[in-house]
MIVONU-568048 format. One record per residue: residue in one letter; x, y, z of N, C-alpha, C, O in turn; residue number from 1. Coordinates in pm, 1 decimal. Example, Ala and Ser with C-alpha at 12.3 -4.5 7.8 and 13.67 -1.06 7.14 Angstrom:
2
[r A, [1319.0, -569.0, 780.0], [1230.0, -450.0, 780.0], [1320.0, -330.0, 780.0], [1423.6, -331.9, 846.5], 1]
[r S, [1285.0, -225.0, 708.0], [1367.0, -106.0, 714.0], [1290.0, 3.0, 787.0], [1340.9, 113.8, 803.9], 2]
//
This chain:
170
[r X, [84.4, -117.5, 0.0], [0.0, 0.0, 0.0], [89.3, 124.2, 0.0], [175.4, 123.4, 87.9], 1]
[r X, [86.7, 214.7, -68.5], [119.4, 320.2, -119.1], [112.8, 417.1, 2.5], [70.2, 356.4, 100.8], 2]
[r X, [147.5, 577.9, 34.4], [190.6, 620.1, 114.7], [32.1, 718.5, 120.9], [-42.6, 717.5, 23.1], 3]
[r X, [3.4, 785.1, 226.0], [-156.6, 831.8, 179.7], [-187.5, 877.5, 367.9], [-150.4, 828.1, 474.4], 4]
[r X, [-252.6, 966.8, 338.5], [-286.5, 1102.6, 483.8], [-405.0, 1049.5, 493.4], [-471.5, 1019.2, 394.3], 5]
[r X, [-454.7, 1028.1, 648.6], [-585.9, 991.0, 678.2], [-621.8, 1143.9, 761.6], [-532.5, 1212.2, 811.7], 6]
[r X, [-706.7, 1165.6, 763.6], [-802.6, 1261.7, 816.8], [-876.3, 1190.4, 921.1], [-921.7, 1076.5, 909.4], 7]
[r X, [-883.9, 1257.0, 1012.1], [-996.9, 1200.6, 1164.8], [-1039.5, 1294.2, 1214.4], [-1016.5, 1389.3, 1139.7], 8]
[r X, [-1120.3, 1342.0, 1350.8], [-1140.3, 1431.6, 1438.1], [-1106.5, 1350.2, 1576.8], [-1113.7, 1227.4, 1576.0], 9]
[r X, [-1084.9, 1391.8, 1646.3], [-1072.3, 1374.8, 1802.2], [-1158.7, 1313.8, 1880.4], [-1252.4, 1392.0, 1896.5], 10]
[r X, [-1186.0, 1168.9, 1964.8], [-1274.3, 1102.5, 2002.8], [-1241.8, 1095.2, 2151.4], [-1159.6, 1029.0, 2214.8], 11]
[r X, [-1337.4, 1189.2, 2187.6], [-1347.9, 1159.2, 2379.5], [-1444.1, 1076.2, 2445.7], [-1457.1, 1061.0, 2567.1], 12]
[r X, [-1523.9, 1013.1, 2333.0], [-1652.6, 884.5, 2437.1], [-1594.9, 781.9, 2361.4], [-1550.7, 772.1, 2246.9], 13]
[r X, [-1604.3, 728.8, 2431.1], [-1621.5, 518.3, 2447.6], [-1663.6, 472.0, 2324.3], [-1589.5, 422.3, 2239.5], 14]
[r X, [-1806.3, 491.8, 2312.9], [-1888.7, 443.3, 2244.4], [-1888.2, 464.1, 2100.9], [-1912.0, 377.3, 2017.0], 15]
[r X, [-1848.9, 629.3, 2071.0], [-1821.9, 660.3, 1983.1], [-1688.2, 602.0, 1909.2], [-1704.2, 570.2, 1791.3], 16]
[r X, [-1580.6, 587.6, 1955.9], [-1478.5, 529.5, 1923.8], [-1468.9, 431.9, 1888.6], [-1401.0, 409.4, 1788.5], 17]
[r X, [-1553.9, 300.8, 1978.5], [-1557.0, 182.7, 1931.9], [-1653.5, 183.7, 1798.3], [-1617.6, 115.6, 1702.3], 18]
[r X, [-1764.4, 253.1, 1791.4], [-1805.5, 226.5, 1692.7], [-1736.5, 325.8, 1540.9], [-1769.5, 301.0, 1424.9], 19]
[r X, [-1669.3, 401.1, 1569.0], [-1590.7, 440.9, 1470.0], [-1460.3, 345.7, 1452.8], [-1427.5, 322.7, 1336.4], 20]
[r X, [-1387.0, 291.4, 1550.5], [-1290.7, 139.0, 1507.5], [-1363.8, 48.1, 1454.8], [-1327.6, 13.3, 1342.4], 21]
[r X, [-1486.8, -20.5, 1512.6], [-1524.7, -116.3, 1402.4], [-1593.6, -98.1, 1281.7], [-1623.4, -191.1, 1206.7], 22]
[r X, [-1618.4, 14.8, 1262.3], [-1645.7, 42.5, 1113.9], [-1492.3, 73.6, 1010.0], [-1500.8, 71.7, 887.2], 23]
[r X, [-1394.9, 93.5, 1062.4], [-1247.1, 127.7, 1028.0], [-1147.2, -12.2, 1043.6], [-1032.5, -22.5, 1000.2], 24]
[r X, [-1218.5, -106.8, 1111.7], [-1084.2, -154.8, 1153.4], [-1031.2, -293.3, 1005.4], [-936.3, -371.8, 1004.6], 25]
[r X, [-1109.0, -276.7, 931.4], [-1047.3, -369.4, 816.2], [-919.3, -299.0, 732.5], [-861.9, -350.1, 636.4], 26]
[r X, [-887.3, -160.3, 797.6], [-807.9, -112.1, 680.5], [-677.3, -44.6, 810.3], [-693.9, 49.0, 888.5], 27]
[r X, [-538.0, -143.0, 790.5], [-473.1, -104.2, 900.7], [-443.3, 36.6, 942.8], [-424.6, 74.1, 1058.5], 28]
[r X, [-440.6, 128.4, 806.2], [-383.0, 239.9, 862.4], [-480.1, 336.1, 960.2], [-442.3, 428.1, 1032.6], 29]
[r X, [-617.5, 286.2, 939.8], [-767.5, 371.9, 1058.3], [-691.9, 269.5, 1178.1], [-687.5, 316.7, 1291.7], 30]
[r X, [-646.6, 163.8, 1161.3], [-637.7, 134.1, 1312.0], [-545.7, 226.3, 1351.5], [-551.3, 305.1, 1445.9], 31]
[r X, [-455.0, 207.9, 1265.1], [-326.9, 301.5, 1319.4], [-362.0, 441.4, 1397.4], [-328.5, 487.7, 1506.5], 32]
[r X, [-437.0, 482.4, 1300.4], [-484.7, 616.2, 1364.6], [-560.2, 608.2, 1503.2], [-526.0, 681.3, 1596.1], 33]
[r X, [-663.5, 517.9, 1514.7], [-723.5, 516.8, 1629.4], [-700.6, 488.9, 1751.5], [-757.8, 486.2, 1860.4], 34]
[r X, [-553.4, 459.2, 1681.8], [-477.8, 379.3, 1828.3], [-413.0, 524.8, 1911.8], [-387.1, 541.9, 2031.0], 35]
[r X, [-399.4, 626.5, 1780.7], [-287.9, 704.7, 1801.0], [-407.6, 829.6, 1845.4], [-378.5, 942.4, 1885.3], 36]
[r X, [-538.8, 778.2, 1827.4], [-680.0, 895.8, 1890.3], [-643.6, 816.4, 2050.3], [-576.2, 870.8, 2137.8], 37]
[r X, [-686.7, 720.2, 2058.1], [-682.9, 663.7, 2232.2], [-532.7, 741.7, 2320.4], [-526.9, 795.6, 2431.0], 38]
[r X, [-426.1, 717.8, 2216.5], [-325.6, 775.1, 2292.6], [-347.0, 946.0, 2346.1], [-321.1, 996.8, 2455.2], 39]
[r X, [-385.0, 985.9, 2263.6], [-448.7, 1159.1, 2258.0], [-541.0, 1183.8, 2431.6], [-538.2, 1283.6, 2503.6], 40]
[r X, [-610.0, 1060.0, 2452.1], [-647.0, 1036.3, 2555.7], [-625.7, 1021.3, 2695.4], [-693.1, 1052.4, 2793.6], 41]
[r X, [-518.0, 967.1, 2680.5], [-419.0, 935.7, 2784.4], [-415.5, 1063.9, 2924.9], [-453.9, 1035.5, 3038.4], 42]
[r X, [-380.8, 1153.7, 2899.3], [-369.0, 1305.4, 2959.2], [-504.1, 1347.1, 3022.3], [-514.8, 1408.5, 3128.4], 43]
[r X, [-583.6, 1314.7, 2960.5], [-708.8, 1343.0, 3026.8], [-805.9, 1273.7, 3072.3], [-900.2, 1315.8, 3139.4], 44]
[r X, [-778.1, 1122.2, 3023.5], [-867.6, 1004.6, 3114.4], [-775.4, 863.4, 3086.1], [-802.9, 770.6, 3010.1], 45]
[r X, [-687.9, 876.0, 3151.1], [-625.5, 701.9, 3136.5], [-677.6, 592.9, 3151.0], [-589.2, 507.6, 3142.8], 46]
[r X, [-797.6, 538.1, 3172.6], [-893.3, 452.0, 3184.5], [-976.6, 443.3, 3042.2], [-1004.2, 338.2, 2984.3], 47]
[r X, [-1013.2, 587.1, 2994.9], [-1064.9, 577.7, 2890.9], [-969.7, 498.0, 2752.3], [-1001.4, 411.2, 2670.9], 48]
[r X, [-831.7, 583.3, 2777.3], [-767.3, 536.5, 2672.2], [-758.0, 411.4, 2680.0], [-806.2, 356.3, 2581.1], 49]
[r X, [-703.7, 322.0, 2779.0], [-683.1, 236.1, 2811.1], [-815.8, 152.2, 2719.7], [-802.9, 100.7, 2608.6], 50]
[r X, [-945.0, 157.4, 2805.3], [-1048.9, 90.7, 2761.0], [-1079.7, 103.7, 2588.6], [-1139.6, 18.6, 2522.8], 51]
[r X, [-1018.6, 240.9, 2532.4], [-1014.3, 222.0, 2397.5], [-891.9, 102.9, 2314.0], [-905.0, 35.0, 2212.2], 52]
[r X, [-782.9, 117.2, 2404.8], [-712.6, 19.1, 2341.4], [-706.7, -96.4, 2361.8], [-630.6, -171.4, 2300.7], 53]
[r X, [-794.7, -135.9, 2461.4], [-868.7, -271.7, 2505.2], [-947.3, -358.8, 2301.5], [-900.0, -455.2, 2241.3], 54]
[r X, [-1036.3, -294.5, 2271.1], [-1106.9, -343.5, 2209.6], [-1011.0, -378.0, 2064.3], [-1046.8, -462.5, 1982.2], 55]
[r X, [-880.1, -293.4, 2050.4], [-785.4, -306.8, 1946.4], [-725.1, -389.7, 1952.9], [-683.8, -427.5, 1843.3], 56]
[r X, [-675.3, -479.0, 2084.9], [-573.3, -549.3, 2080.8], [-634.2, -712.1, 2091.5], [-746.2, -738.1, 2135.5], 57]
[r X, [-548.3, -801.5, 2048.1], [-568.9, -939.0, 2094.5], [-650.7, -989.4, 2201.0], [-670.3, -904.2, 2287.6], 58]
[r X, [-695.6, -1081.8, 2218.9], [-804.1, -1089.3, 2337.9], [-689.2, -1108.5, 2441.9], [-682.5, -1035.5, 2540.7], 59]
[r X, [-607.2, -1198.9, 2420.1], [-475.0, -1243.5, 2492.8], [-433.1, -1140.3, 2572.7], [-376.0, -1160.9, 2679.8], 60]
[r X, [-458.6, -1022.1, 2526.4], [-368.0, -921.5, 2601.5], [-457.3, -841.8, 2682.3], [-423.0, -732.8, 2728.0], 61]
[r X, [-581.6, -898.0, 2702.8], [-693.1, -785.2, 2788.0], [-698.5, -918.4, 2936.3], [-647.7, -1026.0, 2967.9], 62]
[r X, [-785.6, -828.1, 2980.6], [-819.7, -940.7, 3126.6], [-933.8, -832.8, 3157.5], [-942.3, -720.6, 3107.4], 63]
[r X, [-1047.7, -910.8, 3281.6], [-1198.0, -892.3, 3256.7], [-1176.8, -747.7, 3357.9], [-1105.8, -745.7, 3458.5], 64]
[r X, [-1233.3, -664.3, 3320.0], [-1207.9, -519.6, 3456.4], [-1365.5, -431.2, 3435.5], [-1387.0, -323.6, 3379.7], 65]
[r X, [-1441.3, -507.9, 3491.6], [-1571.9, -460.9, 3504.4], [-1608.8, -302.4, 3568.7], [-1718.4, -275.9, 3618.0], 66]
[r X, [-1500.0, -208.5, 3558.0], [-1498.2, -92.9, 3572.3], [-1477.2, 5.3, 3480.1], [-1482.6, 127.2, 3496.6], 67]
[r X, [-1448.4, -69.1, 3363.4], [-1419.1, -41.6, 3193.0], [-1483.6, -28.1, 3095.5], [-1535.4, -133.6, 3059.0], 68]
[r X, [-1509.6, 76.4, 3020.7], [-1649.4, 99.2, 2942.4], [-1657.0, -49.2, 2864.1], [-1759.2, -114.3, 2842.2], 69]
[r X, [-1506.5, -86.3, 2825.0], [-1489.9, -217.0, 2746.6], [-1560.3, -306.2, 2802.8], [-1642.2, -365.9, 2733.0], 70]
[r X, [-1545.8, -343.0, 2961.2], [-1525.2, -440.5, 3005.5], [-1394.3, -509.3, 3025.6], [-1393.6, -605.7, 3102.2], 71]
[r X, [-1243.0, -459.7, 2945.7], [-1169.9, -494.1, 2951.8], [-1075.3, -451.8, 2964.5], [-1045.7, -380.1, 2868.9], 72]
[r X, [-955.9, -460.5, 3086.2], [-854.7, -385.2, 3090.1], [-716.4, -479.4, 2993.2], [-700.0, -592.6, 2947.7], 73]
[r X, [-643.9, -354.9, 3000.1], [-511.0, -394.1, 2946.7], [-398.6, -463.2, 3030.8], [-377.8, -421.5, 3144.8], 74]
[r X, [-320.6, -573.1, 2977.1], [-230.6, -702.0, 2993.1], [-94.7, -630.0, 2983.1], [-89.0, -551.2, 2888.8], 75]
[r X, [-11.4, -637.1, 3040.6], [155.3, -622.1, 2961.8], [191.4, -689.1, 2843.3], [193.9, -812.2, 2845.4], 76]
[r X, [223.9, -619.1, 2725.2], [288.1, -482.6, 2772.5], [228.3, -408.3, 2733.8], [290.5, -302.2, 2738.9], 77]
[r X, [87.8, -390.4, 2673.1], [-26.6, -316.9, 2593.7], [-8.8, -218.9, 2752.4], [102.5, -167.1, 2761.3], 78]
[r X, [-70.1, -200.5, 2829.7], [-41.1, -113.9, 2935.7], [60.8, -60.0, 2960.3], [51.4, 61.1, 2980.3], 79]
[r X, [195.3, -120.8, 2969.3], [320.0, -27.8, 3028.0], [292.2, 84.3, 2842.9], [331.7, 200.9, 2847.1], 80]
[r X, [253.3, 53.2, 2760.3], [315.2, 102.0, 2627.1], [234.9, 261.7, 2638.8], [269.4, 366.0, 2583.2], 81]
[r X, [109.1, 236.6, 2737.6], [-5.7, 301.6, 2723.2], [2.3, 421.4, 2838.6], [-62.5, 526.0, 2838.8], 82]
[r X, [111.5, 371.5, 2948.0], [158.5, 418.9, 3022.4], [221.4, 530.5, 2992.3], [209.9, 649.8, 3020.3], 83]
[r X, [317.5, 438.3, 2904.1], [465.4, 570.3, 2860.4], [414.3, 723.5, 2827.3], [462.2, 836.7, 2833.3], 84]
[r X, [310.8, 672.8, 2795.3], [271.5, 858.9, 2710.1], [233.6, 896.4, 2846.1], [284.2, 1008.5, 2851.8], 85]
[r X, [185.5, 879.3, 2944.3], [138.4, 969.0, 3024.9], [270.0, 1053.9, 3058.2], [261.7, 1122.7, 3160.0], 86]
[r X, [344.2, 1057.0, 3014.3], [491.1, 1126.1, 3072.7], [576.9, 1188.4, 2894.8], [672.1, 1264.2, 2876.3], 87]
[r X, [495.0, 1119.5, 2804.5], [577.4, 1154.8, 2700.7], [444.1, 1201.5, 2616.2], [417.0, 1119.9, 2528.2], 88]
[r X, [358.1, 1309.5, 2622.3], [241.6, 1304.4, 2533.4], [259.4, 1380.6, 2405.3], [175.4, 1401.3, 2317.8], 89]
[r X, [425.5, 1430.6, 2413.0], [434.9, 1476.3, 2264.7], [457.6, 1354.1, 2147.2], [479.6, 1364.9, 2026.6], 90]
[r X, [441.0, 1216.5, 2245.9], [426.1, 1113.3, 2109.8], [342.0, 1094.5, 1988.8], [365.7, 1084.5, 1868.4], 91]
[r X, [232.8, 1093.3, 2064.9], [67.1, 1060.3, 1965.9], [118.3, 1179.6, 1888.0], [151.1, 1149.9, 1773.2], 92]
[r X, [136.1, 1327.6, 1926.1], [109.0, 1445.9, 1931.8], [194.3, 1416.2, 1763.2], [140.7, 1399.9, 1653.6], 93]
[r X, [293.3, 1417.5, 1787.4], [394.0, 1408.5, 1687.7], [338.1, 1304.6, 1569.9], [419.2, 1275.3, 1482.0], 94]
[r X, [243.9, 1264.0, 1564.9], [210.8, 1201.1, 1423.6], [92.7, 1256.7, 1371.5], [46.0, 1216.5, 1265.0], 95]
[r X, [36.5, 1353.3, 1443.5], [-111.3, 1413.8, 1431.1], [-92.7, 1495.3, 1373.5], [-201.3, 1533.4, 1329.7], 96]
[r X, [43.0, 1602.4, 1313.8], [22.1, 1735.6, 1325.2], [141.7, 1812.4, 1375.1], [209.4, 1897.8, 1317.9], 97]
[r X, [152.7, 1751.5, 1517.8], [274.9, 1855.3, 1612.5], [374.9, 1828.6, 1568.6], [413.2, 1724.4, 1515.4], 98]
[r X, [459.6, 1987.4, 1601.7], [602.7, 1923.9, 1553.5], [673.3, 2013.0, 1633.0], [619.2, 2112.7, 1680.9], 99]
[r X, [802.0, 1981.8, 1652.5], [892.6, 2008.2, 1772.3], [921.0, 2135.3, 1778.6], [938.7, 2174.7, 1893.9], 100]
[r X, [935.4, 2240.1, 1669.1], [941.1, 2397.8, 1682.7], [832.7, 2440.6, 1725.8], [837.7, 2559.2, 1758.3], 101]
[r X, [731.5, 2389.0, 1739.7], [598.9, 2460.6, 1794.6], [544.8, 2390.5, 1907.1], [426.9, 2405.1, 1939.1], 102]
[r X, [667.7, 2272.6, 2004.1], [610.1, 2201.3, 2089.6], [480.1, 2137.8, 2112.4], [400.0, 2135.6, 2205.9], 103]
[r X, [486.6, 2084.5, 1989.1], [395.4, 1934.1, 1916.3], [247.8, 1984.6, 1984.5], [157.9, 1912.2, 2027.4], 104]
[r X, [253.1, 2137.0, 1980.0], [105.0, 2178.4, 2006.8], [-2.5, 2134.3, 1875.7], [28.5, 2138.7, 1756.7], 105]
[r X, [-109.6, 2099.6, 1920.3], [-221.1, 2089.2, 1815.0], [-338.5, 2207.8, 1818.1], [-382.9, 2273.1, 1912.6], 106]
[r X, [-371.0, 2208.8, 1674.3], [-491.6, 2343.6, 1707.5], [-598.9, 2248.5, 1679.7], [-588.4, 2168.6, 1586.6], 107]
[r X, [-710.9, 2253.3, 1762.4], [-847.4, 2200.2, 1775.8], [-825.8, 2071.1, 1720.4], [-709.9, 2030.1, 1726.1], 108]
[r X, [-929.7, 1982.2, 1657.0], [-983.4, 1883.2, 1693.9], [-927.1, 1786.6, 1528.4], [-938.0, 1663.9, 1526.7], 109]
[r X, [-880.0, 1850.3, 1424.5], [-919.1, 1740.9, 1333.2], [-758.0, 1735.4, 1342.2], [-675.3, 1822.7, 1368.3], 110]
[r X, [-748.2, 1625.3, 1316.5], [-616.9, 1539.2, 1255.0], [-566.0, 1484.4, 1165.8], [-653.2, 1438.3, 1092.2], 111]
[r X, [-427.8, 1455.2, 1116.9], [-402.3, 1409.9, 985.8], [-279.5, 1272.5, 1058.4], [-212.1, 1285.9, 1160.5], 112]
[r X, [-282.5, 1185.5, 993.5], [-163.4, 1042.5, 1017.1], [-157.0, 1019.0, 841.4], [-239.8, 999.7, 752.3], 113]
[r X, [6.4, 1034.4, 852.3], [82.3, 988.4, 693.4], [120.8, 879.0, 717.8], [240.5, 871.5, 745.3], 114]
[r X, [60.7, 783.4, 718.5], [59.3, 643.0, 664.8], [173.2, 636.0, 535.1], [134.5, 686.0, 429.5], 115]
[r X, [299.7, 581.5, 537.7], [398.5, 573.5, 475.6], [377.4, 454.8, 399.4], [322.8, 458.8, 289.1], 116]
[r X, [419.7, 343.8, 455.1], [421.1, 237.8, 414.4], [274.9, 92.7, 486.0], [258.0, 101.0, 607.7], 117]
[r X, [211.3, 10.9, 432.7], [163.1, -95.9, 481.2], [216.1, -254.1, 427.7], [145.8, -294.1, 335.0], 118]
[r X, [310.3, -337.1, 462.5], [359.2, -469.5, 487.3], [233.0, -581.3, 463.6], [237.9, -650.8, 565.0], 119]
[r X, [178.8, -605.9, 421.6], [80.8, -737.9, 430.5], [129.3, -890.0, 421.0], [114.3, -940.2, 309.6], 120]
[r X, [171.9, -952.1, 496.6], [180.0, -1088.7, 456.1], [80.9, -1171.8, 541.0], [87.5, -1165.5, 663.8], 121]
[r X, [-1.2, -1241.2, 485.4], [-114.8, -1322.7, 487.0], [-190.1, -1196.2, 582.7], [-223.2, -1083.3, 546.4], 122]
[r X, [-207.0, -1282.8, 761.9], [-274.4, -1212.6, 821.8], [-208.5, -1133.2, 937.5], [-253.9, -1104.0, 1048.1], 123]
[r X, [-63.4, -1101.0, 868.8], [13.5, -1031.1, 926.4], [29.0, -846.7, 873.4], [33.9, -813.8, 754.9], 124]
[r X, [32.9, -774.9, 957.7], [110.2, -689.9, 861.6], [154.9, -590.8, 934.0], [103.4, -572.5, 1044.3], 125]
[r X, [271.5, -496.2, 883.2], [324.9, -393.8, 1015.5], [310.1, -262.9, 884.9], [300.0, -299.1, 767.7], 126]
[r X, [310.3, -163.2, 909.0], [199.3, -3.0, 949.1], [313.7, 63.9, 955.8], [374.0, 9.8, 1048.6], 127]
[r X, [390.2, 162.8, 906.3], [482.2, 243.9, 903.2], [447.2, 368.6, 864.4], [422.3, 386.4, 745.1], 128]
[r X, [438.1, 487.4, 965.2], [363.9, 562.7, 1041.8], [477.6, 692.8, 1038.3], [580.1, 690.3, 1106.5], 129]
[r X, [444.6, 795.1, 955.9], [569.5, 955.5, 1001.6], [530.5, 999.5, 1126.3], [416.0, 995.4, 1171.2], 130]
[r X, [632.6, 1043.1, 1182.6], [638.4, 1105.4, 1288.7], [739.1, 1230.1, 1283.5], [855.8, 1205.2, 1253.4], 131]
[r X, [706.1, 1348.7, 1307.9], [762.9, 1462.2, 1371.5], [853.0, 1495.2, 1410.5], [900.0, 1606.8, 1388.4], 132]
[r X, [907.8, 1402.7, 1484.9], [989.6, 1416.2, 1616.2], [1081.4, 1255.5, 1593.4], [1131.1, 1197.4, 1689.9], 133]
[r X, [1088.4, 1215.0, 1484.6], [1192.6, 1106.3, 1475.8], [1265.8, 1145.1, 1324.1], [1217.5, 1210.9, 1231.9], 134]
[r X, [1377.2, 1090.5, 1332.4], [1446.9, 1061.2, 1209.0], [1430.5, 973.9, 1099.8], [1500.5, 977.2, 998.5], 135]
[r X, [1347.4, 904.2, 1118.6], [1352.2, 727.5, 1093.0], [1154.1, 700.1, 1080.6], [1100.5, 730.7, 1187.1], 136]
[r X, [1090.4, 668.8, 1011.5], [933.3, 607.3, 998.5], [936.4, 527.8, 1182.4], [1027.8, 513.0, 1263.5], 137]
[r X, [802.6, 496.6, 1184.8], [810.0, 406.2, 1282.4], [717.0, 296.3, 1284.3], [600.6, 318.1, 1250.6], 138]
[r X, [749.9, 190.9, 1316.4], [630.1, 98.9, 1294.3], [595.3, -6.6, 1384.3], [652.8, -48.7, 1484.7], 139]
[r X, [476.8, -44.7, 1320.9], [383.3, -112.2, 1431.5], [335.3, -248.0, 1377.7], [325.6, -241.4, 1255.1], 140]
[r X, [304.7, -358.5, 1422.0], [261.9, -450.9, 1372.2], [118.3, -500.9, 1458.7], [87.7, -502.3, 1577.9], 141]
[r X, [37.0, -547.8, 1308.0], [-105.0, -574.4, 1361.3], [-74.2, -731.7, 1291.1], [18.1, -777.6, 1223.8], 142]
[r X, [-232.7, -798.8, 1357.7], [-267.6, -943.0, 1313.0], [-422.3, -970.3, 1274.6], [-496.4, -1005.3, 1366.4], 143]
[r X, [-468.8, -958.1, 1160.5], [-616.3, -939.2, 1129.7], [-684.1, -1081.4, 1193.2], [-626.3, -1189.1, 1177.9], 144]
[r X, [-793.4, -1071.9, 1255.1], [-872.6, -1176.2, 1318.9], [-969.6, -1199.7, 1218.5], [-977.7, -1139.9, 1111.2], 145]
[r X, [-1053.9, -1304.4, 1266.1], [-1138.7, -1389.5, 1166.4], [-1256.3, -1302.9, 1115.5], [-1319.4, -1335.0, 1014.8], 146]
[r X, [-1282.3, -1198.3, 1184.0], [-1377.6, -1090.9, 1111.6], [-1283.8, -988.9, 1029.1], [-1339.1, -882.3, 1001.9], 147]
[r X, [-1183.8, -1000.5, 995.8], [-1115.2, -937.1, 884.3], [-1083.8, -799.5, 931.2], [-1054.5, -708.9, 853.1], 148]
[r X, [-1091.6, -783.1, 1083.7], [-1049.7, -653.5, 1165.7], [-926.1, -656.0, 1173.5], [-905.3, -775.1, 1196.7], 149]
[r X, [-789.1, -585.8, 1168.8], [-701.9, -531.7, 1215.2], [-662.3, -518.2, 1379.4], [-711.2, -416.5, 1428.6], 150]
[r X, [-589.2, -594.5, 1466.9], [-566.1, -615.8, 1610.7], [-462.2, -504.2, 1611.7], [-443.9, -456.1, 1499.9], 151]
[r X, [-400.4, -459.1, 1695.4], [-277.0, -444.2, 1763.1], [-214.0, -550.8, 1807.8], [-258.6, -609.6, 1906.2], 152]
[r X, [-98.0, -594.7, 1742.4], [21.4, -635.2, 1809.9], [127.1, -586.5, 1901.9], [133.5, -590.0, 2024.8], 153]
[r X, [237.7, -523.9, 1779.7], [337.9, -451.4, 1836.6], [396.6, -306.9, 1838.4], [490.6, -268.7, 1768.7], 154]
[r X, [329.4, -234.9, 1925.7], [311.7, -102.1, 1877.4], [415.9, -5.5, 1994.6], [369.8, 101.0, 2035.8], 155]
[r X, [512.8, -37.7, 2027.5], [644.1, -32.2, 2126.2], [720.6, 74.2, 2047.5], [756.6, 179.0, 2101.1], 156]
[r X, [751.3, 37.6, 1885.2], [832.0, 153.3, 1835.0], [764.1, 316.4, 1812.9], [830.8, 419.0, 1800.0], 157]
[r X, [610.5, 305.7, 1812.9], [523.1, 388.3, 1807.3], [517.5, 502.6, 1955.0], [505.0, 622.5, 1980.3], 158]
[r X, [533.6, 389.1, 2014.4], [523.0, 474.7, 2165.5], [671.7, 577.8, 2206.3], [672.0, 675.7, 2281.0], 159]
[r X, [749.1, 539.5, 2157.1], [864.8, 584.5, 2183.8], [900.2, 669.4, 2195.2], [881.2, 721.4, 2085.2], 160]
[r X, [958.5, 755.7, 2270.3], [990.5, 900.6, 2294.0], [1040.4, 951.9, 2202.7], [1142.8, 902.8, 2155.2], 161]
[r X, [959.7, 1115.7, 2127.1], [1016.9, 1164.8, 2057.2], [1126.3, 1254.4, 2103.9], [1148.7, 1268.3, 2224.2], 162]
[r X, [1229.3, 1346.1, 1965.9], [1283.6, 1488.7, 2035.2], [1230.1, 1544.6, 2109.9], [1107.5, 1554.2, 2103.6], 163]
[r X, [1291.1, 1593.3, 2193.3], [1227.5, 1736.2, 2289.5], [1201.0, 1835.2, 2185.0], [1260.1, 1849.1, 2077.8], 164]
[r X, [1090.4, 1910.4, 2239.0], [1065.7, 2049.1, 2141.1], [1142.2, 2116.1, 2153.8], [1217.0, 2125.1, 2251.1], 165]
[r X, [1141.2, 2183.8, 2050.7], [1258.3, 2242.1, 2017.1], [1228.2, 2446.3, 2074.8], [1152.6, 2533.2, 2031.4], 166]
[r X, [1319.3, 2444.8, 2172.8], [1268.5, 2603.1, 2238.9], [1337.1, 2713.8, 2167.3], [1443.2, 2678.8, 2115.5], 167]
[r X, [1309.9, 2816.0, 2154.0], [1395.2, 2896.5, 2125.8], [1420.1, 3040.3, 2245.5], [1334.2, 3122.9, 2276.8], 168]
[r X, [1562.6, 3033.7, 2293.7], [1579.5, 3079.3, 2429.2], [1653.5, 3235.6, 2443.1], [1731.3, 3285.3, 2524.6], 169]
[r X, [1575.4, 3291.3, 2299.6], [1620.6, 3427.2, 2333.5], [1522.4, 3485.4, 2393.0], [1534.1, 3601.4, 2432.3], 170]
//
């Protein structure tokens, strides 16, 4: 798959999200994005995000948390990954839009993800994703399930701390 900008807006309910992932999730690069809307989340309801990236990932990697819009909380390392941003939130930030001279600020609500590259082999495939604040693409690997949805696998290089913004200190 060829290189190509997705467009989104910003998702703060549950409900809405899930039902905007499963109408998206046959085509990896909306997962990509939606993974990278839940992260957006993080800062202002870590439970929420969390419970959004519940429904993306493998069943393997959830466990039952009846306090969860899902129903399902997150497993290691889907959690520590989900973690990291609470301390690094110019990550998500940095594929949306932000970029390090303007301290990966975003203006309002709609978003763009440049989907670089997509990998397909059988029901494998890894998602190579620009970012802002790296030198290098970054990528992620999903595993499509028997409804032809797009999972999260390995999404560790995604999370990763970008540059610091870049200040200017006169």
């Amino acid at each position: 798959m060829a290189k190509r900008t997705l467009k989104m807006k910003m998702i703060r309910d549950f409900d809405k999200f899930k039902r905007s992932w499963t109408k998206t999730a046959k085509d990896p690069g909306m997962c990509a994005f939606h993974y990278m809307i839940a992260l957006m989340n993080v800062e202002e309801d870590f439970k929420l995000a969390c419970a959004m990236v519940s429904i993306m990932v493998h069943k393997d990697s959830t466990k039952e948390d009846l306090m969860s819009p899902s129903g399902l909380g997150l497993r290691t390392p889907h959690v520590n990954w989900v973690s990291h941003i609470k301390y690094n939130p110019n990550t998500p930030r940095s594929y949306l839009g932000g970029i390090p001279e303007k301290s990966y600020e975003l203006e309002g609500d709609d978003f763009e993800l440049t989907v670089l590259k997509v990998e397909t082999k059988g029901k494998d495939c890894t998602v190579y994703l620009y970012s802002s604040g790296r030198d290098r693409p970054a990528s992620g690997s999903m595993e499509k399930n028997k409804r032809g949805q797009w999972k999260l696998k390995g999404t560790s290089t995604w999370v990763m701390s970008v540059m610091p913004p870049i200040v200017d200190d006169f």
